[in-house]
C-alpha positions as CSV (number, residue, x, y, z in Angstrom):
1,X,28.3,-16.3,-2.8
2,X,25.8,-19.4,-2.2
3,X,25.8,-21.9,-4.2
4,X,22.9,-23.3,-6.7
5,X,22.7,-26.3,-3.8
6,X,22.4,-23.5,-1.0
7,X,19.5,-21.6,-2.3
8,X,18.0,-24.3,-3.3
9,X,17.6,-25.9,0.2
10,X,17.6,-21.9,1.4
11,X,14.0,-22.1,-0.4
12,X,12.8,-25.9,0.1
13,X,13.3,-24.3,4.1
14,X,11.3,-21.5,3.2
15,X,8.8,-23.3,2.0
16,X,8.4,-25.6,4.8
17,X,8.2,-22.4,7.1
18,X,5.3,-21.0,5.5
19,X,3.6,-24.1,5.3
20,X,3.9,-24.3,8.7
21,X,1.3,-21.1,9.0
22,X,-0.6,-21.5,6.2
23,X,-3.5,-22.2,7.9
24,X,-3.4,-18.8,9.6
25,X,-2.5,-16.9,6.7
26,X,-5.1,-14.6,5.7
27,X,-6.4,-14.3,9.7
28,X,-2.3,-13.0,10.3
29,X,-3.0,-10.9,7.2
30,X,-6.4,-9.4,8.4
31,X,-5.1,-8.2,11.5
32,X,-2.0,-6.9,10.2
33,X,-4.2,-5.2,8.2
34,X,-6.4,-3.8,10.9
35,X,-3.6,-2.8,13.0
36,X,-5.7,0.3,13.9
37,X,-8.0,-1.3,15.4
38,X,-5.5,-3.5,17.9
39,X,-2.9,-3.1,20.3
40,X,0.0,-1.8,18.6
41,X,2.3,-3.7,20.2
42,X,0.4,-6.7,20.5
43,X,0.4,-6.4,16.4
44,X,3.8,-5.7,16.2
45,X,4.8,-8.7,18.5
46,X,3.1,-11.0,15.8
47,X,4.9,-9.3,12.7
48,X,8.1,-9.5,14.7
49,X,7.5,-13.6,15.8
50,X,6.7,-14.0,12.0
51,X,10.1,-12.6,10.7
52,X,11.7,-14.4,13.4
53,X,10.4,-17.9,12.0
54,X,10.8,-17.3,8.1
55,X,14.2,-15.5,8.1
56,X,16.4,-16.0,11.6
57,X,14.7,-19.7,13.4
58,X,15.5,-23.0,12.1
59,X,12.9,-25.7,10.8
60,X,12.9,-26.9,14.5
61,X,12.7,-23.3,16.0
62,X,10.3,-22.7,13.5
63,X,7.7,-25.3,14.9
64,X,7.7,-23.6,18.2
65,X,7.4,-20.2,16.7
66,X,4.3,-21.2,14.7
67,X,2.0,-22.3,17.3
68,X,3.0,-19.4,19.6
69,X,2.0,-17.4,16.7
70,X,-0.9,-18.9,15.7
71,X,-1.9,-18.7,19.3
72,X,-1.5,-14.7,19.1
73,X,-3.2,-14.3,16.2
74,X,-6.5,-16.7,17.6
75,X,-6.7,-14.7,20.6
76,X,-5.5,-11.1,19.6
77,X,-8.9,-8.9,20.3
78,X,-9.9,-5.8,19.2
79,X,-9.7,-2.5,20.9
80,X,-13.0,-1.3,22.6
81,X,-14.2,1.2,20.3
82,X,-12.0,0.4,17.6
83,X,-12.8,2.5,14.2
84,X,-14.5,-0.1,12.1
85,X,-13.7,-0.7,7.9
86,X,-15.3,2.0,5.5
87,X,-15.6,-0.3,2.9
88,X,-15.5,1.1,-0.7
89,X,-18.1,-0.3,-3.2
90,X,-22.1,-0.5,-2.7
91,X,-22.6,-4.5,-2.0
92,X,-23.3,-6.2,-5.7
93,X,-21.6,-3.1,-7.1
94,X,-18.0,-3.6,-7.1
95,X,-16.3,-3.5,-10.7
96,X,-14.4,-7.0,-10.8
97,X,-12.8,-9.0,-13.9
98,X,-10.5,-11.3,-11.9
99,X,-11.2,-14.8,-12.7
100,X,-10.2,-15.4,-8.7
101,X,-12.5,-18.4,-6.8
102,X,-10.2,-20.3,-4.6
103,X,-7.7,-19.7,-2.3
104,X,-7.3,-22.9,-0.5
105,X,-3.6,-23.4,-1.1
106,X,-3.6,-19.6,0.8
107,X,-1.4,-18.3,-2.4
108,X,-2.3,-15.0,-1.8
109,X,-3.1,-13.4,1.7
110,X,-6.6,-12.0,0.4
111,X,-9.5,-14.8,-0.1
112,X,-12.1,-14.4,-3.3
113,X,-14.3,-12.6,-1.0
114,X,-12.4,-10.2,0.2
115,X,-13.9,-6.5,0.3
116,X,-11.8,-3.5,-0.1
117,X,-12.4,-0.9,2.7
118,X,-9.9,2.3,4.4
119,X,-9.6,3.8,7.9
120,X,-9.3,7.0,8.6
121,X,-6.6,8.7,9.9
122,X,-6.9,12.1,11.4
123,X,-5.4,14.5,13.2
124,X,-6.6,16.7,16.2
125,X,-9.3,18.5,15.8
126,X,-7.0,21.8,17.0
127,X,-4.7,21.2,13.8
128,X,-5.5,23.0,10.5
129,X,-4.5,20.2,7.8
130,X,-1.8,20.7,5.0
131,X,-3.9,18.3,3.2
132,X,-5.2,14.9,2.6
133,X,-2.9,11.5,1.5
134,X,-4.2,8.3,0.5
135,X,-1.8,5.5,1.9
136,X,-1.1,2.1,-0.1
137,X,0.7,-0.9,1.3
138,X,3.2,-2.7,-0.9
139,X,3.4,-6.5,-2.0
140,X,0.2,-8.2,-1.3
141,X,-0.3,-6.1,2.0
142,X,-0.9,-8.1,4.9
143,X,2.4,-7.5,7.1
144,X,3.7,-4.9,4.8
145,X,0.5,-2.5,6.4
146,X,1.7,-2.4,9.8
147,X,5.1,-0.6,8.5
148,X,4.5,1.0,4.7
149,X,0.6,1.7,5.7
150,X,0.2,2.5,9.3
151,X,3.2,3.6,10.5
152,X,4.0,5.8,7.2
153,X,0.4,7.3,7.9
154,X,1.5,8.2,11.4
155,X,4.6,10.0,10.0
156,X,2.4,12.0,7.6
157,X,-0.1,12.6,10.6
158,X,2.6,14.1,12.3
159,X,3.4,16.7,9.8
160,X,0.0,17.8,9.0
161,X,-1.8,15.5,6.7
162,X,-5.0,13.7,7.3
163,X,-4.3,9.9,6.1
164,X,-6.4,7.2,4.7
165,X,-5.1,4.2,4.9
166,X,-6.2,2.3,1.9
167,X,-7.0,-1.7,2.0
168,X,-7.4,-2.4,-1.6
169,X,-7.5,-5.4,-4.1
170,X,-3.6,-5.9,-4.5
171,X,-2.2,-5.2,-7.9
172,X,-1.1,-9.0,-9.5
173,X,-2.0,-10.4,-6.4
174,X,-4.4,-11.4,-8.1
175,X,-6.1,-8.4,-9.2
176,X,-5.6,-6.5,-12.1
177,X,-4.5,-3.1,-12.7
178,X,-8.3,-2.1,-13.5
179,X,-9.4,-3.0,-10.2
180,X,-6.8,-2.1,-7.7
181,X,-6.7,1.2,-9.8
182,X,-10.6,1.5,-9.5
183,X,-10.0,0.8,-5.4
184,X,-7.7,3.6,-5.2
185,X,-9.4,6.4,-7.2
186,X,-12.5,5.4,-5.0
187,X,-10.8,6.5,-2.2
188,X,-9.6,9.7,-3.6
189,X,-13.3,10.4,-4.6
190,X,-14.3,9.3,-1.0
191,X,-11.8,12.2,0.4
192,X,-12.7,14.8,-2.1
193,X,-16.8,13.9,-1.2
194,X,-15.9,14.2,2.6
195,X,-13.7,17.2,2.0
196,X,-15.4,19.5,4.3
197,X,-15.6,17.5,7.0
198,X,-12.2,16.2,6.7
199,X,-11.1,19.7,6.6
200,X,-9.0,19.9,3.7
201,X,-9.0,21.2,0.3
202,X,-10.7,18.4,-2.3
203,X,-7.9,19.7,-4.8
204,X,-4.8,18.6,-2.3
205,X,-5.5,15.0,-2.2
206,X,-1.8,12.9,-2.6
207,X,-1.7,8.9,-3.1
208,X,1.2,7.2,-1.4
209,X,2.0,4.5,-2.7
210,X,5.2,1.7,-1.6
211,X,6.5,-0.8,-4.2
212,X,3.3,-2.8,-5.4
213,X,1.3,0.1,-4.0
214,X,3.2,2.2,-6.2
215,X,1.7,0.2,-9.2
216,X,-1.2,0.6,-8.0
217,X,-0.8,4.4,-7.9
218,X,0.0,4.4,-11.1
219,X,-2.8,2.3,-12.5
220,X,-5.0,5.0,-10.7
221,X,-3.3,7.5,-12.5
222,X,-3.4,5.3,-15.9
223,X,-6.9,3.9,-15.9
224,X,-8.7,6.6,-13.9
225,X,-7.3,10.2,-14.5
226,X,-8.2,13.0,-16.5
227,X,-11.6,11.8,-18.5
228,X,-11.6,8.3,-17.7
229,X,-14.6,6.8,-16.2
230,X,-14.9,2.8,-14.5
231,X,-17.5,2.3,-16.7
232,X,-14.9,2.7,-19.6
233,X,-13.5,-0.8,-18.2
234,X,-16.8,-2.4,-16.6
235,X,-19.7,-1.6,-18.2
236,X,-21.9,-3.3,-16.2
237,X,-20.8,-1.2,-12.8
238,X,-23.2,1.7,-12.2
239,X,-22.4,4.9,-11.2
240,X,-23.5,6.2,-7.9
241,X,-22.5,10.0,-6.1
242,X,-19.2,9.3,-5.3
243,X,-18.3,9.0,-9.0
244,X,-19.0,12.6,-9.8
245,X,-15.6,13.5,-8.1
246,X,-12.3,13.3,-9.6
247,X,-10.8,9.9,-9.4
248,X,-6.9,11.2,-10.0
249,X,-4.6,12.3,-7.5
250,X,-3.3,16.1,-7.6
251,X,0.0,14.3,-6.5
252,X,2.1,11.0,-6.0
253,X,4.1,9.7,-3.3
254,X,6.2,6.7,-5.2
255,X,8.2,4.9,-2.7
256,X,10.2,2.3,-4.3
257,X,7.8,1.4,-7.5
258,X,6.2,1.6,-9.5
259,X,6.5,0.3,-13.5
260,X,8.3,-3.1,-13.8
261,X,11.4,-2.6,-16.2
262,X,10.7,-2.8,-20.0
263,X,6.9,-2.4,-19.3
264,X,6.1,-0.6,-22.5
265,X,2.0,-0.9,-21.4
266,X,1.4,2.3,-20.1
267,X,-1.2,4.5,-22.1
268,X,-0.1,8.2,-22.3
269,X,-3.3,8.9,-24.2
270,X,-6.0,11.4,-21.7
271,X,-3.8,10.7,-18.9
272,X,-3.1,13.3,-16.7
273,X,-0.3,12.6,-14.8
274,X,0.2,14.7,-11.6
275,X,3.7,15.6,-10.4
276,X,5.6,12.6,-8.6
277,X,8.0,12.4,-5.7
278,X,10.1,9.2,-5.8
279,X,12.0,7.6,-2.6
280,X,14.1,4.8,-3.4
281,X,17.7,2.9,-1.6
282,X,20.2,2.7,-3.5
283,X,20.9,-1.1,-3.0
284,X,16.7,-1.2,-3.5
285,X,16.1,-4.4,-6.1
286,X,13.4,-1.9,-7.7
287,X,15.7,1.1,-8.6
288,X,15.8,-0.8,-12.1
289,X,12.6,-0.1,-12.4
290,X,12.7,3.8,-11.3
291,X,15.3,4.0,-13.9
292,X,13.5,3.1,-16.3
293,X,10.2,4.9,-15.7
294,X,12.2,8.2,-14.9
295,X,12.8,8.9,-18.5
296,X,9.9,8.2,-19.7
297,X,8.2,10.7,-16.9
298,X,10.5,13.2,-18.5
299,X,9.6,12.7,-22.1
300,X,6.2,13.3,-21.2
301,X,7.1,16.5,-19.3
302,X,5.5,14.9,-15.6
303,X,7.4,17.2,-12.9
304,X,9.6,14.6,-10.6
305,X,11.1,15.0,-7.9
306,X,13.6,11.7,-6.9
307,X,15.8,10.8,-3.8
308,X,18.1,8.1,-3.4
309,X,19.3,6.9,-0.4
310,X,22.9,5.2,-0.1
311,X,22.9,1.7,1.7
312,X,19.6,1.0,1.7
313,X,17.4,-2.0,0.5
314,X,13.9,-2.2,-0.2
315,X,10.6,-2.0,1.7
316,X,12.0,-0.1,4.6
317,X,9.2,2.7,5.3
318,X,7.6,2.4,8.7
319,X,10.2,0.0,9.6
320,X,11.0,2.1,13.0
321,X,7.4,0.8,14.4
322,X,9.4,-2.7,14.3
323,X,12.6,-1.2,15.9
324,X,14.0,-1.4,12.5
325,X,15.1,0.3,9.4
326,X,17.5,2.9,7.9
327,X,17.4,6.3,9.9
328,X,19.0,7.9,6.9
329,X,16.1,6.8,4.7
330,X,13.3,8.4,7.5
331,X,13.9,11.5,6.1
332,X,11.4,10.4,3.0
333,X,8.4,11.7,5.0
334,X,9.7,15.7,5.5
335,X,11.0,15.7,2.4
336,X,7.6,14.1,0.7
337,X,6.1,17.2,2.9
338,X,8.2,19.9,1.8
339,X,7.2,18.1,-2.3
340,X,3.5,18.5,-1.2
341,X,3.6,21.9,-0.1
342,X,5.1,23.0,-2.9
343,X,2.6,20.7,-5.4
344,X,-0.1,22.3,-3.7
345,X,0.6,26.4,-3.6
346,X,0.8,25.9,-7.5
């Protein structure tokens, strides 16, 4: 075991790594984010480079690292005909009670401005859809997209699903559970308005959510389900066409989230909380937390459905688009399927 001495260096090293790309931080972030709309692998070469210099190079390996990364990130271009962002609230209509105005030490990799928006993610025109999943990157997205959002999307698009991937206001980072909730059940209401022409059944809609995108799930679930309106939060927001459809999902995808342990917070009262599949490793620093909210789930009679998987750590969905990952733990996306089909025959 490392000594106190060790990890304290380990993270006065870590420290001087990031601040070596701090000045590139959200850019990094924003086309992580926008993968979809790059080069795949020219994407992937950047999230690999970035690993490479906070975990594997040294403070001298580092240097180089950075400025070939922050080279690829300045010159990365889009695709011609990329999709462009859908974003999600009406401009001077967005429901906001984060005290959040500067980012200039690049804490978080999301500026005060920043706009939540979603991609679609469809399948062929020749394919009838099982149905429609909403798709939520953990920790405060960025990097995490390209595996948890994108390439988990891709899985599901494989077996059926039409996908949005969702680009929200990250829960604690800094938002609050009111907002990146409100983000998320706007983009169930966006599927269930565009239904029709999505091809899918506006009662089959899923949110998928991975570690802090789990919490954000859940605050969809907590702050929007059932009767509860954004106005009950932000009374100043006003209510436009997409609000007259549901806000909840008819089922969740928890990978590795959601409740911290010993959060006694949640409000049971007019929630309606949909059945929940839950994905976690075994050696997963979260599976605290699953333990905790599991019984809780069960007291209030919420169908779950839970798999563990032996050996494996956390944030590890989509890891194959980096050449990465637990093969064992792959098998999270048919048996999420299987979950859904059953969820929606009921």
């Amino acid at each position: 075991m490392a000594s106190f001495d060790d990890l304290e260096k380990m993270m006065v090293a870590m420290k001087d790594k990031t601040d070596l790309i701090k000045d590139i931080n959200v850019r990094l972030s924003e086309v992580c984010e926008d993968v979809i709309a790059y080069d795949e692998q020219e994407v992937v070469r950047i999230c690999l480079l970035k690993d490479k210099l906070m975990y594997e190079a040294t403070l001298e390996e580092a240097k180089e690292i950075a400025a070939e990364l922050k080279d690829l990130v300045a010159n990365v271009k889009k695709r011609p005909n990329a999709p462009e962002r859908i974003y999600l609230w009406e401009e001077g209509n967005m429901p906001s009670e984060t005290d959040f105005t500067d980012n200039s030490d690049f804490k978080f990799n999301h500026d005060p401005d920043f706009k939540p928006y979603l991609y679609e993610m469809l399948i062929p025109e020749y394919e009838t859809p099982k149905g429609a999943v909403v798709v939520c990157a953990g920790g405060d997205h960025g990097s995490a997209v390209v595996k948890e959002g994108y390439q988990s999307a891709r899985d599901l698009n494989k077996l059926g699903y039409q996908c949005i991937l969702l680009l929200n206001r990250p829960n604690h980072m800094p938002w609050s559970g009111h907002e990146c909730g409100a983000d998320s059940a706007r983009a169930i209401r966006y599927v269930r308005k565009n239904a029709a022409r999505l091809r899918v059944d506006p009662d089959k809609v899923a949110f998928a959510g991975f570690s802090n995108g789990g919490l954000t799930g859940e605050a969809c679930i907590q702050f929007y389900s059932g009767e509860k309106k954004v106005t009950d939060y932000f009374p100043d927001y006003v209510p436009d066409e997409l609000d007259n459809y549901y806000g909840g999902p008819d089922a969740f995808l928890c990978v590795y989230g959601p409740r911290f342990n010993g959060d006694e917070s949640f409000v049971w009262e007019g929630t309606v909380y949909p059945p929940v599949f839950y994905a976690i490793g075994r050696l997963d620093n979260a599976i605290d937390n699953f333990n905790f909210v599991y019984p809780d789930l069960l007291k209030h009679n919420v169908p779950v459905e839970v798999h563990t998987f032996a050996g494996v750590p956390h944030g590890q969905a989509g890891a194959s688009i980096l050449g990465q990952g637990y093969e064992s733990f792959n098998l999270w996306v048919p048996l999420a399927d299987k979950f859904l089909q059953d969820v929606f025959k009921s």
